[in-house]
VOGU-3710 file (C-alpha; in Angstrom, 3 decimals, decimal comma):
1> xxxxxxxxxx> -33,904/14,013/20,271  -36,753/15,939/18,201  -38,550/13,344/16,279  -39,900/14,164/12,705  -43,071/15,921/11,455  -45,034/14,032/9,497  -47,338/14,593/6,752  -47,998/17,795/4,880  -45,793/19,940/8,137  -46,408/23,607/6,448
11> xxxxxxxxxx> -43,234/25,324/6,595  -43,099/29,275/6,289  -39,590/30,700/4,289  -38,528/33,820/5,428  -39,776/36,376/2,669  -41,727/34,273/1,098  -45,286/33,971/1,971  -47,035/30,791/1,803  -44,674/28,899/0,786  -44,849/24,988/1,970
21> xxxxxxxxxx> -42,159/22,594/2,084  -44,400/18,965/2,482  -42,762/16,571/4,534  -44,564/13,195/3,954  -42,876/10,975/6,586  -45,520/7,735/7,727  -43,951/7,025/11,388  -42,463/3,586/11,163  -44,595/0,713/12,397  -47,686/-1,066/11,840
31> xxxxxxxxxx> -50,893/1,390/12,231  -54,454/-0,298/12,471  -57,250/1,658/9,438  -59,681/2,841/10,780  -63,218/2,478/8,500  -63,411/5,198/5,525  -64,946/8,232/5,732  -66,926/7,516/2,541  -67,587/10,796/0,381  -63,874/11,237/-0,847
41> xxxxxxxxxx> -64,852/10,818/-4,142  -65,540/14,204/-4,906  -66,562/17,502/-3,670  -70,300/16,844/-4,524  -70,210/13,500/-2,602  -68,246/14,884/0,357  -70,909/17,751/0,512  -73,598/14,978/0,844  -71,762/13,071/3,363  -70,485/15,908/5,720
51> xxxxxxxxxx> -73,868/16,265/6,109  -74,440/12,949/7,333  -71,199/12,864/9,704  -72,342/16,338/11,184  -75,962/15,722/11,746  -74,464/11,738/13,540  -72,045/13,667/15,922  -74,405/16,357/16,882  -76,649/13,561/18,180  -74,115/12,113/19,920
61> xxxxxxxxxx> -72,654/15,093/21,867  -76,043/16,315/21,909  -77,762/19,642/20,479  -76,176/22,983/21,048  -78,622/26,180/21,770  -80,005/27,571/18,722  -79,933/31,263/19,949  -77,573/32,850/21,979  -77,931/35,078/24,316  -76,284/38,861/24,904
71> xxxxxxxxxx> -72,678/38,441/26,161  -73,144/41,828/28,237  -69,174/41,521/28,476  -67,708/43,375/31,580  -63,732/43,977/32,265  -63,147/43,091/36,232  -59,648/44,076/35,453  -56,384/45,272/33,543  -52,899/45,088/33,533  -50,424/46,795/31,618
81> xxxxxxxxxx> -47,669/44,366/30,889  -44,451/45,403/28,908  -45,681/43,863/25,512  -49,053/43,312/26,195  -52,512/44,066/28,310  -53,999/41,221/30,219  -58,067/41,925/30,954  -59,594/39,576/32,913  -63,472/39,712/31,291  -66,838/38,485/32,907
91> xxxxxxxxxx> -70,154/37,529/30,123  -72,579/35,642/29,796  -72,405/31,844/28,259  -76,159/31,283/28,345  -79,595/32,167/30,342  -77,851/30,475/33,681  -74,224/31,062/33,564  -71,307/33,859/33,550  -67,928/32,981/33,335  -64,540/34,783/32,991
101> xxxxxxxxxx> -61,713/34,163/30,658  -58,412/36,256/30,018  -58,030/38,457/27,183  -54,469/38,946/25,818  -54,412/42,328/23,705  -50,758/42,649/22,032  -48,963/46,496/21,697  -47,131/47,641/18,935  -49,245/46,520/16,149  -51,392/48,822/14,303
111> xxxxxxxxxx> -53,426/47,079/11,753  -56,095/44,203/12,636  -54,372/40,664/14,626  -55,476/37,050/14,124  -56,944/35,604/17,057  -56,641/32,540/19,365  -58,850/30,728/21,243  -56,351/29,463/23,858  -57,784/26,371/25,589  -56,848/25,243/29,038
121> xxxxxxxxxx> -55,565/22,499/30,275  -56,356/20,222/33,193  -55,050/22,352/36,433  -56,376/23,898/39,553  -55,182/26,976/38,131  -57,568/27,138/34,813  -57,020/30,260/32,774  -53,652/31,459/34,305  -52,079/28,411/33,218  -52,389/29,601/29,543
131> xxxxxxxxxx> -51,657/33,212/30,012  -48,239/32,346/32,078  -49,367/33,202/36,064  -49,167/29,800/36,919  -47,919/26,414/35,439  -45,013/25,467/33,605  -44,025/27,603/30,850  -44,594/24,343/28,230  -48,548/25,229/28,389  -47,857/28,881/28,486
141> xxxxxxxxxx> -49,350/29,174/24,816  -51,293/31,897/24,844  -48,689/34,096/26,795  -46,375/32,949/23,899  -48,788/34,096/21,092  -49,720/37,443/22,434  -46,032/38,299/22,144  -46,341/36,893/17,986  -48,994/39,427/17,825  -52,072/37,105/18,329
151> xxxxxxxxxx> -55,576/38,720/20,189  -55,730/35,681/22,711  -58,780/34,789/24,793  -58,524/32,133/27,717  -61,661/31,195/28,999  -62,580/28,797/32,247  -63,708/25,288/31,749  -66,631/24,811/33,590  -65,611/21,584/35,491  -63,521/24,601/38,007
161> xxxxxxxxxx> -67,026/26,730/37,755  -68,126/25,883/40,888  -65,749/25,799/43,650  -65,477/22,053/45,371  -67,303/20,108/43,133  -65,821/16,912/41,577  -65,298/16,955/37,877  -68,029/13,932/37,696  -69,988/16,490/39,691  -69,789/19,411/37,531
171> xxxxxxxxxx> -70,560/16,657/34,671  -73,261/15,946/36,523  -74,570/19,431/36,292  -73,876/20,961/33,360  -76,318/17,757/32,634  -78,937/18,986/34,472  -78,795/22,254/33,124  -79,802/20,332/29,539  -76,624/19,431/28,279  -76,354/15,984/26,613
181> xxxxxxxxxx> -72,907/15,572/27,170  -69,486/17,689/28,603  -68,298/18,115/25,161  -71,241/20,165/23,693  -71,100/22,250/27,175  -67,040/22,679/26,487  -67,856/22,943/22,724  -70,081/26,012/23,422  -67,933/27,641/26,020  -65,278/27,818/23,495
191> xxxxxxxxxx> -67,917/29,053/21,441  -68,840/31,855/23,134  -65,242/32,714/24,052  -64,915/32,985/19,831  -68,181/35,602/20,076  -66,558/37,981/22,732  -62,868/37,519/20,470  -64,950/38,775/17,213  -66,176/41,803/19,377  -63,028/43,059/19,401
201> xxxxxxxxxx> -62,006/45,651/16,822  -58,547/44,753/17,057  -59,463/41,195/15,868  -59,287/40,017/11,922  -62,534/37,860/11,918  -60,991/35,566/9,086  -57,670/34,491/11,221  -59,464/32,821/13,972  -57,862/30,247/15,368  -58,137/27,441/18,182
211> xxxxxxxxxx> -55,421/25,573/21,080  -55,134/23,518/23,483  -53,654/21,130/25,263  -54,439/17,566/27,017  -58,308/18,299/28,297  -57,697/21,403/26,033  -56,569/19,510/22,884  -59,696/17,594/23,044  -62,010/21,213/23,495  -59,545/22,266/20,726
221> xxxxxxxxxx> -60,707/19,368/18,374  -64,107/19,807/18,567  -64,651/23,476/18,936  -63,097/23,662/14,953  -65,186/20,863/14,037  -68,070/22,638/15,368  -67,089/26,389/14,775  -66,483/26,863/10,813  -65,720/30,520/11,951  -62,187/28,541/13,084
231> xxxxxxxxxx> -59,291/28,921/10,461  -56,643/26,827/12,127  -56,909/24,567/14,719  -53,823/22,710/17,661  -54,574/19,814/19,117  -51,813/18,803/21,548  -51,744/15,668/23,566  -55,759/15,423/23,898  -55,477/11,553/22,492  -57,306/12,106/18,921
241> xxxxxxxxxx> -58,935/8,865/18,909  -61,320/7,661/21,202  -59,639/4,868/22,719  -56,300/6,966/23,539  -57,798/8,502/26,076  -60,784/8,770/28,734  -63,025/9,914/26,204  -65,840/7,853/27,884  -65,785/10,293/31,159  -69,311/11,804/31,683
251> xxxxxxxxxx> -67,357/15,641/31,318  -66,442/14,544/27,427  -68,774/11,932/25,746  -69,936/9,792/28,622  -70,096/6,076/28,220  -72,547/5,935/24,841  -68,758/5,354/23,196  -68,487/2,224/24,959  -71,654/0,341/23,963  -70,392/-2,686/20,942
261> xxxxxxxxxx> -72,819/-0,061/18,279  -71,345/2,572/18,451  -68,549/2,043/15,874  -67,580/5,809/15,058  -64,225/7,405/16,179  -62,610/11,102/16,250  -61,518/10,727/12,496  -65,176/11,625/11,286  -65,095/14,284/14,083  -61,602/15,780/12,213
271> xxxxxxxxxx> -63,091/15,494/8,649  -65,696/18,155/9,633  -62,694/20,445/9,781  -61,178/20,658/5,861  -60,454/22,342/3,992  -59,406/24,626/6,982  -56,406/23,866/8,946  -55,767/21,365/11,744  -52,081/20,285/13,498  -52,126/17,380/15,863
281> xxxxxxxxxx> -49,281/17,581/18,205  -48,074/14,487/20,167  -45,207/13,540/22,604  -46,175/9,843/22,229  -48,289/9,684/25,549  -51,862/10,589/24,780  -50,693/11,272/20,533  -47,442/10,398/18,792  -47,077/8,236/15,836  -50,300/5,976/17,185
291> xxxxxxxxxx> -52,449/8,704/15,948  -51,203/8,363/12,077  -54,293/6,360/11,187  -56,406/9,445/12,163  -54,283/11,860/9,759  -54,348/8,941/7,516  -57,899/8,553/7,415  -59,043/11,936/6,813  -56,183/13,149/4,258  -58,343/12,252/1,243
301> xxxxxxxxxx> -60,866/15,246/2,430  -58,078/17,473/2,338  -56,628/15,987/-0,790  -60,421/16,851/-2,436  -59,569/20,982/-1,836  -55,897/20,471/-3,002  -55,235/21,289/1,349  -52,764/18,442/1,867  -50,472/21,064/3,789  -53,353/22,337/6,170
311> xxxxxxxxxx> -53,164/18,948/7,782  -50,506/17,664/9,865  -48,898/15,225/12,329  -46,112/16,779/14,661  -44,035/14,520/16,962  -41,905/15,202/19,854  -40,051/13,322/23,025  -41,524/15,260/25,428  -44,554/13,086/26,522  -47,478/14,957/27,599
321> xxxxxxxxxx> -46,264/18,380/26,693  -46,503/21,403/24,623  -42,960/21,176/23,013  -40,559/23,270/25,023  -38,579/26,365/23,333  -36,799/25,393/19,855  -36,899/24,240/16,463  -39,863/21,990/17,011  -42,284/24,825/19,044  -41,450/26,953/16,421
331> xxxxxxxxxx> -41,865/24,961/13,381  -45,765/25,018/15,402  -46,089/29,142/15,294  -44,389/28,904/11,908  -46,931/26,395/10,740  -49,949/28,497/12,293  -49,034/32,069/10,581  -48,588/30,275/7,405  -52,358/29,265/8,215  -53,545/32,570/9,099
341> xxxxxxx> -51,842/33,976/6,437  -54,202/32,008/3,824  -56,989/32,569/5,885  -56,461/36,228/5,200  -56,360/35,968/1,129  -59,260/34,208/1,457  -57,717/30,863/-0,088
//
């Protein structure tokens, strides 16, 4: 049985652009509140207090490099596939590191795409999982976008950079290399996968967009809170608050979240994405309707840019999955062109 979509679920009509249809469902049940944002009063005193949040959560995943260096992009190889090419690309994430990601170029369209950051999730397999050479077709997304039209780019985590090292001991370096924290590293690597995208000519630079899923749906989260290039972002079954999942691992934000003072959660970490768009997907295992009081909490930024419909809780019976084929996957790409579709007038 599909299970509803709640709040603000952006619906596109056929021949009618931008048109919403806001579904304002509250999942039945008691939901804890989480502490307010403060700020919501207005768009002067949000301002002021974005500030605040931001400069607080890049402390805590720790800073990010203030210069970048040259991608010096190289293709290692291409395929010609019926509806699409898939390049597999080599650059450069920083002074120490190259990585590789799959690039997704569509055929048949002539004038500029949107594109997707497409965000893997946790598998042996890494980037082919999202561009459909391995994995089950539910996490399949960017394979599944390319074929809407979307300019997709799948980059590696780097906890599969190195081949036989743990995931506590790729935390363990990416530490050494200066990182703070997992998240900033993933945080930048999505990053940098958003600078080669915006090389492209065939890419739109205003419909930018980011997914993922599980260890994905958390990169997901925080690359559009850190990004403001990001239009839209999909967070699927990465557990949006910090207790619904293994947020404390050294590879995300380590165990400062655990110490009695810490006192923040992944609502503050959301707010830094309005006005621009953000869908959290669950299948009630890591999200469902136990991540309400996260949409709940941050709806009064949206409400402050009249954005309501940019925000949104979707809710399935799959568990921890990308929803199969159907009314409820597409009511996600339906949901994300309506996005994109803004982001391209500018709204």
């Amino acid at each position: 049985m599909l299970m509803a979509v709640a709040v603000a679920m952006a619906v596109a009509v056929a021949g009618a652009a931008a048109k919403f249809e806001e579904l304002r469902e509250r999942p039945a049940g008691d939901f804890p509140a989480l502490p307010a944002l403060g700020g919501t009063e207005s768009r002067a005193a949000w301002a002021g207090r974005r500030v605040e949040l931001r400069r607080a959560w890049d402390e805590i995943i720790g800073p990010l490099p203030a210069q970048r260096v040259g991608l010096k992009t190289e293709t290692v190889s291409t395929e010609e596939l019926p509806d699409h090419s898939r390049v597999l690309l080599r650059y450069n994430v920083d002074e120490k590191t190259r990585t590789e990601a799959y690039l997704l170029l569509p055929k048949g369209f002539a004038r500029k795409r949107p594109g997707m950051v497409c965000l893997h999730p946790t598998s042996k397999a890494t980037l082919r999982t999202v561009v459909g050479l391995e994995g089950r077709e539910q996490v399949h997304y960017a394979l599944q976008l390319v074929r809407r039209g979307y300019v997709c780019i799948a980059p590696r985590n780097f906890l599969w950079e190195a081949e036989g090292e743990t995931w506590q001991q790729a935390a363990e370096r990416v530490k050494r290399d200066g990182w703070k924290t997992g998240m900033a590293r993933m945080v930048f690597d999505a990053i940098r996968a958003t600078d080669v995208l915006l090389e492209r000519p065939e890419v739109d630079g205003k419909r930018v967009g980011t997914i993922g899923h599980s260890l994905g749906g958390k990169e997901a989260l925080y690359h559009a809170a850190f990004d403001e290039r990001i239009a839209a972002a999909i967070s699927c079954e990465g557990g949006v608050g910090l207790k619904l999942s293994n947020w404390e691992a050294d590879w995300y934000l380590g165990g400062q979240i655990k110490s009695p003072e810490f006192g923040r959660d992944n609502h503050e970490v959301m707010s830094l994405i309005a006005p621009r768009a953000l869908l959290v997907i669950g299948g009630e295992s890591a999200d469902g309707a136990f991540s309400w009081p996260f949409i709940d909490a941050c709806l009064p930024v949206w409400r402050l840019y009249g954005a309501e419909e940019r925000l949104g809780l979707l809710r399935h019976d799959e568990k921890h999955n990308f929803p199969s084929p159907g009314p409820m996957r597409e009511a996600v790409w339906e949901w994300l062109d309506s996005q994109m579709a803004s982001a391209e007038k500018g709204r």
